[in-house]
C-alpha positions in Angstrom: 33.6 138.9 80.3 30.9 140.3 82.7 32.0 139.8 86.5 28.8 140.6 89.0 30.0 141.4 92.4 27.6 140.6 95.1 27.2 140.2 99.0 25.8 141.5 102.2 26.2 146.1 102.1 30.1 146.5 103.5 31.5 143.4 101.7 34.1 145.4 99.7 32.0 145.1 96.6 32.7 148.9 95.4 36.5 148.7 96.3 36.8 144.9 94.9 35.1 145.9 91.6 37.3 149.5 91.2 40.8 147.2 91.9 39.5 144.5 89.5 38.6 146.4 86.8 41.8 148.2 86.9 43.5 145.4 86.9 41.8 143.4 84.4 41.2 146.5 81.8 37.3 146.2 82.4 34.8 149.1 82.5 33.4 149.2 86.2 30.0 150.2 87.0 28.5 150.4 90.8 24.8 149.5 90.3 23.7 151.8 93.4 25.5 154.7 91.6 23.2 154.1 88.5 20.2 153.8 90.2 21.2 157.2 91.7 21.9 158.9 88.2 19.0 157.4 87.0 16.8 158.5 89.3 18.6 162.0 90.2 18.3 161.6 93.9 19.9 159.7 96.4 19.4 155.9 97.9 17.9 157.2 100.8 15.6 159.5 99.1 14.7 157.0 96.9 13.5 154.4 99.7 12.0 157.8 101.8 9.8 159.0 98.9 9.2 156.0 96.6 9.5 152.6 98.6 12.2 150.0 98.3 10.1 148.0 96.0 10.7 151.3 93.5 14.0 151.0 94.0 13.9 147.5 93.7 12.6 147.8 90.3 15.3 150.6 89.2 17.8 148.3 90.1 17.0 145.7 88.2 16.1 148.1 84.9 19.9 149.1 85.2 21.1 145.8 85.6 19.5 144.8 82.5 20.9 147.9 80.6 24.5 148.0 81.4 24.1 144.1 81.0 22.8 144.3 77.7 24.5 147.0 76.3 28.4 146.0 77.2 30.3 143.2 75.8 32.2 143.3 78.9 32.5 145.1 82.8 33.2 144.5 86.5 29.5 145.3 88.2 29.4 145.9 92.2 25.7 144.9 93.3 23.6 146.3 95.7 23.4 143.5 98.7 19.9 143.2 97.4 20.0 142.4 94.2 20.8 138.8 94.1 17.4 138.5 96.2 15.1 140.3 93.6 13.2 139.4 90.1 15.2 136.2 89.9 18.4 138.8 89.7 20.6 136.0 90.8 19.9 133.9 87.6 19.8 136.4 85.4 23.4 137.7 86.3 24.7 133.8 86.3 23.7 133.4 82.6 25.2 136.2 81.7 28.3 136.3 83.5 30.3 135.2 86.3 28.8 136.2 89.6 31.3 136.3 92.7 30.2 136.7 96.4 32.2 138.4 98.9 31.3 136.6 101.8 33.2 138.9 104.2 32.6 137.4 108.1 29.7 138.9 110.0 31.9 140.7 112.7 34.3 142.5 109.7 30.7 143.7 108.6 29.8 144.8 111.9 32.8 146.7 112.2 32.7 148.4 109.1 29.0 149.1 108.6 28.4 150.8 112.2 30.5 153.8 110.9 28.0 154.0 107.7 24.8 154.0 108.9 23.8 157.3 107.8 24.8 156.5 104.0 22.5 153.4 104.1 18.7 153.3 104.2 18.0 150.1 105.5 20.3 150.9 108.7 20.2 154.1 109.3 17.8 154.2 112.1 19.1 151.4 113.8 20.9 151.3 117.3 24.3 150.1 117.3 23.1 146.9 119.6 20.2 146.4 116.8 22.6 146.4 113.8 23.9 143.4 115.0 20.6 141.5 115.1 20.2 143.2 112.0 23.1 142.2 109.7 22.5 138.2 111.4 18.9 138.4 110.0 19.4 139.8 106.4 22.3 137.9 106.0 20.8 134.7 106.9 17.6 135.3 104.5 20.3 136.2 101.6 22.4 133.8 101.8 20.5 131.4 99.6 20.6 133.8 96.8 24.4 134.4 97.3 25.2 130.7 97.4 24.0 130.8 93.9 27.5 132.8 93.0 30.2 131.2 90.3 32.6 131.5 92.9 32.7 132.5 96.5 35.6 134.7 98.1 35.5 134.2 101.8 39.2 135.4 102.7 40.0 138.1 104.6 41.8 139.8 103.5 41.4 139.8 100.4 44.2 139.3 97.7 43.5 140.9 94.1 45.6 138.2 92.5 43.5 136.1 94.0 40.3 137.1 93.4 41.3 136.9 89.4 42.6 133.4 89.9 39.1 132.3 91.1 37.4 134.3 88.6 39.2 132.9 86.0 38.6 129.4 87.5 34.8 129.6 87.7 
């Protein structure tokens, strides 16, 4: 069983995809953590030096590795990913995607304490992050209505996120 985890940056996608591959036995993989490995530097130095469109790219080379080469995992997504290369289908034929549609305000809350860990807010005013995470989300959200299954409590319950997995 493959399970991709996607949504907007500060869903819970990382925590989700630790939790559920504990509990389910599953291999977990974080793909912004591969990227980094991969490319021996940081997200942020990645979009400083390169580009996000290089990132872009290294993101969706490590998708198609860890997808090809394991029977079975629990993948957290960049919020991108969906959104790039056709992503979004790719991980739907080969697995069960699930979005984490956390509400905008929860993201709000969480992702004005991480700005400095993430490029594509890090320069942003608090007032501007708002206007920020409305934008993105709105022009992502057709990709993450593609998912298997959508979670959109909060909070979030891990025997419940297996139950919807399992009934995708």
């Amino acid at each position: 069983m493959k399970i991709y985890l996607i949504g907007f940056m500060g869903s819970g996608k990382s925590f989700w995809g630790r939790s559920l591959g504990h509990k389910l036995g599953l291999q977990f993989f974080d793909l912004d953590e591969l990227v980094k490995e991969s490319a021996g530097k940081a997200i942020p130095e990645i979009f400083a030096q390169e580009g996000e469109e290089k990132f872009r790219l290294m993101e969706k080379d490590n998708l198609h590795l860890i997808t090809e080469s394991h029977e079975s995992f629990v993948m957290a997504c960049g919020g991108g990913t969906p959104c790039y290369f056709n992503n979004i289908d790719y991980m739907n034929q080969s697995g069960i995607t699930v979005w984490i549609n956390t509400p905008m305000e929860e993201l709000y809350r969480r992702l004005i304490n991480e700005k400095s860990h993430r490029p594509l807010i890090s320069e942003l005013e608090d007032d501007q992050l708002r206007n920020f995470i409305s934008k993105k989300y709105s022009d992502r959200r057709i990709f993450y209505e593609q998912a298997s299954t959508t979670i959109d409590e909060e909070p979030i319950e891990i025997q419940h996120l297996i139950d919807k997995i399992f009934h995708a």
